[in-house]
C-alpha positions as CSV (number, residue, x, y, z in Angstrom):
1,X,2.4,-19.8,35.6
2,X,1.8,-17.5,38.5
3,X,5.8,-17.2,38.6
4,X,5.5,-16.2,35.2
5,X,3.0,-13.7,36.0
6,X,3.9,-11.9,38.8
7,X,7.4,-11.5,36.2
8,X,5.1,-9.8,33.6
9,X,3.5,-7.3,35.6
10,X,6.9,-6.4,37.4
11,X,8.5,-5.8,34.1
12,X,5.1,-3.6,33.1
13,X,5.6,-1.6,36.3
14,X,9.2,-1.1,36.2
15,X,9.3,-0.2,32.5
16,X,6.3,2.6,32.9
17,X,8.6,3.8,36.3
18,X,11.9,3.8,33.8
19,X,10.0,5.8,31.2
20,X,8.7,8.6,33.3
21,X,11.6,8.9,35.0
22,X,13.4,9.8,31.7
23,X,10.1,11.5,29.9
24,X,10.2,13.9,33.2
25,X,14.2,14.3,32.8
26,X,14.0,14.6,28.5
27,X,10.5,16.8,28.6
28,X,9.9,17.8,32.1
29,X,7.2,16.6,34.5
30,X,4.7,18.2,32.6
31,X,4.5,15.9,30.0
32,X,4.9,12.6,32.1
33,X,0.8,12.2,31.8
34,X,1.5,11.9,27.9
35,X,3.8,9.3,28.1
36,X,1.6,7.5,30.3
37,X,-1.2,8.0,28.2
38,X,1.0,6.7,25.4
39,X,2.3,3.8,27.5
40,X,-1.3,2.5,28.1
41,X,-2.1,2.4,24.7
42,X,0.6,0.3,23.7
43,X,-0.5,-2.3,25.9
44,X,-3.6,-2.4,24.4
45,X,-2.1,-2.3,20.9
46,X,0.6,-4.8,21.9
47,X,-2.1,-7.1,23.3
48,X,-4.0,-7.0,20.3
49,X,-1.3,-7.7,17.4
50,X,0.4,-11.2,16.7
51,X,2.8,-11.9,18.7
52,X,5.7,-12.5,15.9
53,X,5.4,-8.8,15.3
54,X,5.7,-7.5,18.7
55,X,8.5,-9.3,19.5
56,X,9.7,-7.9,16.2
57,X,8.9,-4.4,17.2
58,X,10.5,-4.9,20.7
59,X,13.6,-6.1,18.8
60,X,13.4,-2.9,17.0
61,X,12.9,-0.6,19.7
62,X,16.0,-2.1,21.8
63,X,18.2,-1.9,18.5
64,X,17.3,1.6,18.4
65,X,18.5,1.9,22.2
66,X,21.5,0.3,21.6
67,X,22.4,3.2,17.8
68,X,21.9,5.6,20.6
69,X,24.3,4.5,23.3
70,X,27.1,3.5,20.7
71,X,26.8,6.9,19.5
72,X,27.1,8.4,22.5
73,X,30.1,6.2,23.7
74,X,31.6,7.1,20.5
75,X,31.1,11.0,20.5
76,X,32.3,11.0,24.8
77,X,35.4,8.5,24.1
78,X,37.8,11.4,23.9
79,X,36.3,13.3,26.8
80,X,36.8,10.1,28.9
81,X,40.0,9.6,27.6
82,X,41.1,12.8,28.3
83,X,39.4,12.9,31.8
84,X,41.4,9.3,32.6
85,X,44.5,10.7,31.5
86,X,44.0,13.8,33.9
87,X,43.2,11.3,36.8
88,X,45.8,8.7,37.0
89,X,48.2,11.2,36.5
90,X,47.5,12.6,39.5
């Protein structure tokens, strides 16, 4: 249990780092308070709903995550391509 719980509060820590770090890069540091203010909310929301649909909403969240990055694999594959070309012809 304490393993368990030391896990939990190093995955809350390093998620709220994560997301400022990329709130300050997306938005600018300006609005990193808003996403923290937002961040501690959702604990409390996330604390207070069933469980089924938070894991449900997590699940939904990291499907999201994963649209975005194909996307962007897709719409940089012929940059890359092109750029690998460029360097092992060298």
């Amino acid at each position: 249990m304490v393993i368990v719980f030391f896990f939990a509060f190093s995955t809350m820590f390093s998620y709220s780092y994560y997301g400022q770090k990329c709130t300050n890069y997306l938005f600018g540091a300006h609005n990193v308070k808003w996403y923290n203010y937002y961040y501690l909310a959702m604990i409390v929301v996330a604390a207070m709903i069933p469980l089924k649909v938070m894991v449900s909403i997590m699940d939904l969240a990291f499907a999201l995550m994963a649209l975005c990055t194909m996307f962007t694999i897709i719409a940089l594959a012929p940059r890359v391509k092109r750029l690998m070309k460029e360097y092992f012809s060298k």
